[in-house]
C-alpha positions as a Markdown table, in Angstrom:
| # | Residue | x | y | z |
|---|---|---|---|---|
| 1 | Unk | 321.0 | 34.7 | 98.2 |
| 2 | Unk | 317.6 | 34.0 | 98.2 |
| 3 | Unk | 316.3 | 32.5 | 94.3 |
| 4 | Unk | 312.8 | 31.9 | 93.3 |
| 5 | Unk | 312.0 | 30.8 | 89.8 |
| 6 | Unk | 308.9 | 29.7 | 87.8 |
| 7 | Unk | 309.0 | 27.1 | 85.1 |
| 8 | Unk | 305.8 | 25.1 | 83.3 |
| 9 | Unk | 304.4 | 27.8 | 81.4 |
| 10 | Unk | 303.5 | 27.7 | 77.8 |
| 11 | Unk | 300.8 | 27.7 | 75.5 |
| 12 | Unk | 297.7 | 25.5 | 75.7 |
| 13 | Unk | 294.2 | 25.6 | 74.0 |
| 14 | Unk | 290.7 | 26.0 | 76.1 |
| 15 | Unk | 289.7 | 23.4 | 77.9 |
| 16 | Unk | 293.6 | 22.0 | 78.3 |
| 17 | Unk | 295.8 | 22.0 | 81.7 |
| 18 | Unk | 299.1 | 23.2 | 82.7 |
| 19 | Unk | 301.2 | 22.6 | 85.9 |
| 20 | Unk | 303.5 | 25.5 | 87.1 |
| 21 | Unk | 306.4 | 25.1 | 89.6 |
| 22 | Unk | 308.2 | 27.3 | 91.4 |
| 23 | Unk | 311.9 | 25.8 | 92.9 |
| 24 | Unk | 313.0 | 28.6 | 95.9 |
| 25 | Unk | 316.4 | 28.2 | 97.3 |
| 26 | Unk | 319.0 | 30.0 | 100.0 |
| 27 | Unk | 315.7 | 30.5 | 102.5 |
| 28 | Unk | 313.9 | 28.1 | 105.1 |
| 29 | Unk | 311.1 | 27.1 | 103.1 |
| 30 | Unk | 309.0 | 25.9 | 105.5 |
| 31 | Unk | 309.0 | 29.4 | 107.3 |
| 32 | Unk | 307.4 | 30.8 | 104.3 |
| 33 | Unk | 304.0 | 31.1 | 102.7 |
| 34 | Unk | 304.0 | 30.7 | 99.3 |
| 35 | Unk | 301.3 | 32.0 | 96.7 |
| 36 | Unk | 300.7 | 32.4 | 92.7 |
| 37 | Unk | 299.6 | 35.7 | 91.5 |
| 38 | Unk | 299.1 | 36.5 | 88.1 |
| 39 | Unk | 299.5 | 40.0 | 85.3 |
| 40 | Unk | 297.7 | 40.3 | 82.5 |
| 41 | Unk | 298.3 | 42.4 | 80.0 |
| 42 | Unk | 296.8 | 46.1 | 81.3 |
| 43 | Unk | 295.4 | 44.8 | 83.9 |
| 44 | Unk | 297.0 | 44.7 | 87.8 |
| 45 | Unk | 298.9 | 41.7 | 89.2 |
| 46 | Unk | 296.4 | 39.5 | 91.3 |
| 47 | Unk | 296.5 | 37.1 | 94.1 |
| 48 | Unk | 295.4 | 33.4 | 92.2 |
| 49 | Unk | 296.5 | 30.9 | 95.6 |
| 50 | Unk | 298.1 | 30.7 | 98.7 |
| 51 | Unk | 299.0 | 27.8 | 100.6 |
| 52 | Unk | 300.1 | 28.2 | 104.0 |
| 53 | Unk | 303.9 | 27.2 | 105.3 |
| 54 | Unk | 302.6 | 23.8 | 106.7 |
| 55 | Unk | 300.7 | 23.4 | 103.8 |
| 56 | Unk | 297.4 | 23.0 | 105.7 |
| 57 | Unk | 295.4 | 25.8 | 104.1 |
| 58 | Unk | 294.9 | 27.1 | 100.7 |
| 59 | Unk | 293.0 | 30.4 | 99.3 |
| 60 | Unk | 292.1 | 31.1 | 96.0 |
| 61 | Unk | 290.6 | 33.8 | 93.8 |
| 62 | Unk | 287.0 | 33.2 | 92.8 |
| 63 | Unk | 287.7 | 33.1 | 89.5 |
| 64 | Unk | 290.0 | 29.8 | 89.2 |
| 65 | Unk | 288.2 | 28.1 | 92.4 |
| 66 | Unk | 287.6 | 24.2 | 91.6 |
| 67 | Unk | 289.9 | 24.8 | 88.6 |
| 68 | Unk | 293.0 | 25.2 | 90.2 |
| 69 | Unk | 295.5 | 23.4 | 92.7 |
| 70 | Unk | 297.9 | 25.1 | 94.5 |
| 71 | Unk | 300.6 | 22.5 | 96.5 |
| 72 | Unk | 304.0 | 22.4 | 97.9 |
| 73 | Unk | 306.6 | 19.7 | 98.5 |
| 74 | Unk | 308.7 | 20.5 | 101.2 |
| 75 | Unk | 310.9 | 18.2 | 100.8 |
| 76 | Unk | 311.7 | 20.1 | 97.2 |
| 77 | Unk | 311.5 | 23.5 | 98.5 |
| 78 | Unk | 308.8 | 23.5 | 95.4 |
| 79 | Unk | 304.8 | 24.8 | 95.0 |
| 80 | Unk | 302.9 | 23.6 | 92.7 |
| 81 | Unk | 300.0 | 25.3 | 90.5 |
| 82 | Unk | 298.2 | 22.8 | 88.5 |
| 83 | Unk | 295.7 | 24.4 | 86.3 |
| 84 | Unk | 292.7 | 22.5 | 84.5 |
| 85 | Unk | 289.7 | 23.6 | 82.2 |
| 86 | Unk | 291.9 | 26.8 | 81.3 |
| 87 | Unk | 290.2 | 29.9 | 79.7 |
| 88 | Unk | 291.3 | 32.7 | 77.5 |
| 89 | Unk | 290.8 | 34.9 | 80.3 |
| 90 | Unk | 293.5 | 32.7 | 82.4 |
| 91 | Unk | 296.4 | 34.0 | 79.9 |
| 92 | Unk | 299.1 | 35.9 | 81.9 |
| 93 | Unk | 302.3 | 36.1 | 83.6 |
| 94 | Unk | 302.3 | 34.0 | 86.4 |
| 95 | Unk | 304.4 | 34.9 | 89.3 |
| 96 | Unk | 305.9 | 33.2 | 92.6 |
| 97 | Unk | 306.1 | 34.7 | 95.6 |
| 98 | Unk | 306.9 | 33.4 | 99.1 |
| 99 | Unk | 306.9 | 35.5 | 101.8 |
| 100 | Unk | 307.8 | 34.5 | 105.3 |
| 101 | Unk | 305.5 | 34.2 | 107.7 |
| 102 | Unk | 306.4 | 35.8 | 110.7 |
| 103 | Unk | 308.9 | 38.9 | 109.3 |
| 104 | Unk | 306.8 | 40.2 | 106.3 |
| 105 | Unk | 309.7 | 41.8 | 104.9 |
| 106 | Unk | 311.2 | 38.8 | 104.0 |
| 107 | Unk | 309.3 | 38.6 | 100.8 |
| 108 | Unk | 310.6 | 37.1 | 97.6 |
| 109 | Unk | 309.5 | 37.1 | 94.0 |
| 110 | Unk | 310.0 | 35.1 | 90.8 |
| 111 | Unk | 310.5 | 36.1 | 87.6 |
| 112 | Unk | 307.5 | 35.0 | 85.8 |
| 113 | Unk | 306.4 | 32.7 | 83.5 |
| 114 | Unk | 304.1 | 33.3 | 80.7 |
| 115 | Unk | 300.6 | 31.0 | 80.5 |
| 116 | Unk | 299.0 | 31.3 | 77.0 |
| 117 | Unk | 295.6 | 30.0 | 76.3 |
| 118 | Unk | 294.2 | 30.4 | 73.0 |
| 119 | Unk | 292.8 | 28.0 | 70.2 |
């Protein structure tokens, strides 16, 4: 069966980094598309990066643009989110999710990971 899960979260202070990974296994991971989105509390879970199956393109929210990596080893069946210059308003549960990219259906998610930032 297909398995996605997060690890690398924690708590960090302004200013600090964090890198994220997400391990997916039982799938072909280079027929999927895999992105980071994001929950904070009462808010609505938001698309953060996506980085396409080849790894050639990457999208990201406005609001972590030029802050924020999103990468993927193949050879791993791992993405990457490395995070730098981290606000408050970053704090959330980050999810995985990789979704194939031909049969949409085939759409997988992690458990989360929680990303803390306060001083």
């Amino acid at each position: 069966q297909v398995q996605v899960v997060e690890s690398g979260g924690g708590l960090v202070q302004p200013g600090g980094s964090l890198r994220l990974s997400c391990a997916a296994s039982g799938l072909t991971f280079t027929n999927y598309v895999l992105s980071w989105y994001r929950q904070a509390p009462g808010k609505e879970r938001e698309l953060v990066a996506t980085i396409s199956s080849a790894g050639g393109n990457t999208n990201y929210a406005d609001s972590v643009n030029g802050r924020f990596t999103i990468s993927r080893d193949n050879a791993k069946n791992t993405v990457y989110l490395q995070m730098n210059s981290l606000q408050t308003e970053d704090t959330a549960v980050y999810y995985c999710n990789a979704r194939h990219r031909v049969v949409r259906s085939y759409d997988y998610w992690g458990q989360g990971t929680q990303v803390t930032v306060s001083s």
